[in-house]
C-alpha positions as CSV (number, residue, x, y, z in Angstrom):
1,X,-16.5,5.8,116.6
2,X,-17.3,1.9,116.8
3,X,-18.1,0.0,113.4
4,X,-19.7,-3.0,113.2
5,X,-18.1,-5.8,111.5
6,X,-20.5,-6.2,109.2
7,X,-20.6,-2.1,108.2
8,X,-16.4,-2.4,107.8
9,X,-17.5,-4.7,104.9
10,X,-20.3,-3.1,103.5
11,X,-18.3,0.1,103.4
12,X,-15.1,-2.0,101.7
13,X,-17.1,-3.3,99.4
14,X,-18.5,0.1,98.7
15,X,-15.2,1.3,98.4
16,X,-14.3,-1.3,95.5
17,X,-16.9,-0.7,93.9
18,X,-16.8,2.8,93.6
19,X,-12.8,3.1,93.0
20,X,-11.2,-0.3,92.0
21,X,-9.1,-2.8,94.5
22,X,-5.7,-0.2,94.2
23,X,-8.0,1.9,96.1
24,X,-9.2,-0.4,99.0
25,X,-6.3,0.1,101.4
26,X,-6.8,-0.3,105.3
27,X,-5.5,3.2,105.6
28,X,-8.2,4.6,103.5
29,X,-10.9,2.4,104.5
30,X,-9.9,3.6,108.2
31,X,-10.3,6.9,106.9
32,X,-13.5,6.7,105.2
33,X,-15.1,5.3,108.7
34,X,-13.2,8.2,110.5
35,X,-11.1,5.5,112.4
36,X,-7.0,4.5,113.0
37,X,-6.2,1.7,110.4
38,X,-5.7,-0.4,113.6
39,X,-9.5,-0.6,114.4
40,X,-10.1,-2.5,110.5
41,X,-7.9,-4.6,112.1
42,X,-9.7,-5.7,115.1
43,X,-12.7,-6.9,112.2
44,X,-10.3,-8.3,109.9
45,X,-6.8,-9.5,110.9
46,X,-5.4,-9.0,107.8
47,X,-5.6,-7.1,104.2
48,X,-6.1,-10.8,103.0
49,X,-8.8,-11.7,105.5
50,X,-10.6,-8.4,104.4
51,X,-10.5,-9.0,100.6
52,X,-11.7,-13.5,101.7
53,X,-14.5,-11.7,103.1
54,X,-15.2,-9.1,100.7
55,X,-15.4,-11.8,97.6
56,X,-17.5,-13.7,99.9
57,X,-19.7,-10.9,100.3
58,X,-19.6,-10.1,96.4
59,X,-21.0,-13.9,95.3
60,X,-23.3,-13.6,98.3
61,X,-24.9,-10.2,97.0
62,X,-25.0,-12.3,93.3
63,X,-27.2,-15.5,94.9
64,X,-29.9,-16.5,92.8
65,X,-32.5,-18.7,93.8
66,X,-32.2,-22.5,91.4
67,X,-34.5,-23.3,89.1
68,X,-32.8,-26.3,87.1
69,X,-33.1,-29.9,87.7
70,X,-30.7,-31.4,85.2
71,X,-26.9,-31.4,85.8
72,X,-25.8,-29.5,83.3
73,X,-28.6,-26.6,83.8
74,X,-27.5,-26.6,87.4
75,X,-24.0,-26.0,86.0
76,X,-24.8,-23.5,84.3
77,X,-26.7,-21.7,87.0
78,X,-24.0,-22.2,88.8
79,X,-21.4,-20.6,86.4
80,X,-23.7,-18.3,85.5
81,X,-24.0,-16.5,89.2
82,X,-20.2,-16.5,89.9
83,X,-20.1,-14.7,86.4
84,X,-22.8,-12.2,87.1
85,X,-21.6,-11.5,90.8
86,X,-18.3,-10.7,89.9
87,X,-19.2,-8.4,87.1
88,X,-21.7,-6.5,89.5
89,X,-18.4,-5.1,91.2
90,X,-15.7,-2.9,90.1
91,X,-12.7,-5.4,90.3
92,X,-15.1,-8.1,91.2
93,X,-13.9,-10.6,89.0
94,X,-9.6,-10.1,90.2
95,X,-11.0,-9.8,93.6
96,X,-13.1,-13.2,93.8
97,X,-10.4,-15.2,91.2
98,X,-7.4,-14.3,94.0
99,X,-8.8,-15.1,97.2
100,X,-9.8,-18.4,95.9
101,X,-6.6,-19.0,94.1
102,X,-4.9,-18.3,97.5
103,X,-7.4,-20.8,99.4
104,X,-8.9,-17.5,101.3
105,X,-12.3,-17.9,100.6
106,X,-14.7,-18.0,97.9
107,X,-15.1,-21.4,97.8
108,X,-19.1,-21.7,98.0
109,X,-19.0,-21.8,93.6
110,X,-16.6,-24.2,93.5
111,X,-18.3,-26.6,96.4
112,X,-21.7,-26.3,94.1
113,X,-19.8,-27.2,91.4
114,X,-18.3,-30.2,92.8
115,X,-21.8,-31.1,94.6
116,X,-23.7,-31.1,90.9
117,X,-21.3,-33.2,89.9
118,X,-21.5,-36.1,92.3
119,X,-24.8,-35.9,92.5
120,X,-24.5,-36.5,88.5
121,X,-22.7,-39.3,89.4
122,X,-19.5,-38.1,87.5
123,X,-16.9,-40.1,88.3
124,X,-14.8,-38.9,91.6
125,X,-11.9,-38.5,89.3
126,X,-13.4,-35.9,87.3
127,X,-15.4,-34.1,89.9
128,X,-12.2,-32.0,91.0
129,X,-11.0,-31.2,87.4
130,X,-14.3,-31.1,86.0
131,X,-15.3,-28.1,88.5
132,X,-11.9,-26.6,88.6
133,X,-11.8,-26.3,84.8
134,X,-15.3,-24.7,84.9
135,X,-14.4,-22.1,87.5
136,X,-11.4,-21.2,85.3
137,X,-13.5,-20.1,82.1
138,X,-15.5,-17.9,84.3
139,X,-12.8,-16.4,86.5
140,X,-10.5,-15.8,83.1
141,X,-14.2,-15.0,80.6
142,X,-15.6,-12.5,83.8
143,X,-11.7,-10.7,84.4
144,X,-11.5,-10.7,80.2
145,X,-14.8,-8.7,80.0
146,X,-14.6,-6.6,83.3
147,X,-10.9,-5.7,82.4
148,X,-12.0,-5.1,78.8
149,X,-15.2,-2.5,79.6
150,X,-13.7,-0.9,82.5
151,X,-10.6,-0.2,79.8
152,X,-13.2,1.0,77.1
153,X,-15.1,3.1,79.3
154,X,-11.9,5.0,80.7
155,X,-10.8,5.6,76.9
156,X,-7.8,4.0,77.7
157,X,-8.0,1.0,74.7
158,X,-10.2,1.1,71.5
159,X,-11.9,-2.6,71.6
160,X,-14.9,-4.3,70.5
161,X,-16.4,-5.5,72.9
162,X,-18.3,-8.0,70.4
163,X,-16.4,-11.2,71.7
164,X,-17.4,-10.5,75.0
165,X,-21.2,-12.3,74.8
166,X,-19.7,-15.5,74.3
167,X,-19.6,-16.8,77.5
168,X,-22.7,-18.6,77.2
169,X,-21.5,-20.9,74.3
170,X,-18.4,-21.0,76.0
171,X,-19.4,-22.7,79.3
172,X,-21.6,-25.0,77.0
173,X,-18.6,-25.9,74.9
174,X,-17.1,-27.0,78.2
175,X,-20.1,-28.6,79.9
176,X,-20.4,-30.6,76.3
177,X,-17.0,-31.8,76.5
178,X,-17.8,-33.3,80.0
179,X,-20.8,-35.1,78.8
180,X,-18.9,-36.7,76.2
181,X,-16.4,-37.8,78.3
182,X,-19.0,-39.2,80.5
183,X,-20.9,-41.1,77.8
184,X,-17.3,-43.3,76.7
């Protein structure tokens, strides 16, 4: 049986979703499609090239349309779509925060980012480390809460999850910080 690329990742995605990443293996994702391991390979060279495609699928599923006009709006749009794309998954959040810690892929957040930013005319000094440090809060905030209710839900951990709404104040704790540094 031939797969399409393009079904391989649907189904891998599928499969994270519906068991965690321990679960996505080529070997089982082979098995799942009723083919040999080898023929995932002939999609996706690599484990590594499957989950770069995979988190680029899981913020692509999460697009929203923008609405804002003013930088820090657009920020938050920004933030706000990687945070809800990544929670839409099973593992989403680990899955997305690795392959772009590893330069694999899911860079398209990050390149907004920056983009807001010069257009805000923030200085090219700060663009970098202003969107790096933005994409940090909502890798750690979305892998804190997805870790935290996935934990919960199995019974494994008694938490409150009360802490875990904070992520809008959070990101506009940040995003104040950068205006004040731009109005010294």
């Amino acid at each position: 049986m031939t797969h399409r690329r393009s079904d391989v990742l649907a189904h891998a995605v599928a499969l994270l979703d519906a068991h965690g990443l321990a679960a996505l293996t080529m070997r089982r994702l082979g098995a799942e499609l009723e083919v040999q391991p080898s023929a995932i390979y002939h999609h996706f060279p690599s484990k590594q090239a499957l989950l770069a495609a995979v988190a680029d699928e899981i913020l692509a599923r999460g697009a929203r349309p923008r609405t804002a006009s003013d930088w820090p709006d657009r920020l938050r749009e920004v933030c706000s779509e990687l945070r809800h794309a990544m929670l839409a998954c099973t593992d989403g959040a680990d899955v997305v925060a690795t392959v772009w810690a590893f330069g694999l892929g899911a860079a398209a957040p990050v390149a907004e980012m920056e983009k807001v930013l010069t257009d805000a005319e923030v200085p090219a000094e700060l663009v970098a480390v202003a969107s790096r440090t933005l994409v940090h809060y909502v890798f750690g905030h979305a892998f804190e809460e997805q870790t935290a209710r996935q934990a919960v839900g199995l019974g494994a951990v008694e938490r409150s999850l009360d802490s875990l709404p904070d992520f809008d104040l959070g990101l506009d704790l940040v995003i104040d910080g950068l205006r004040a540094r731009l109005t010294t």
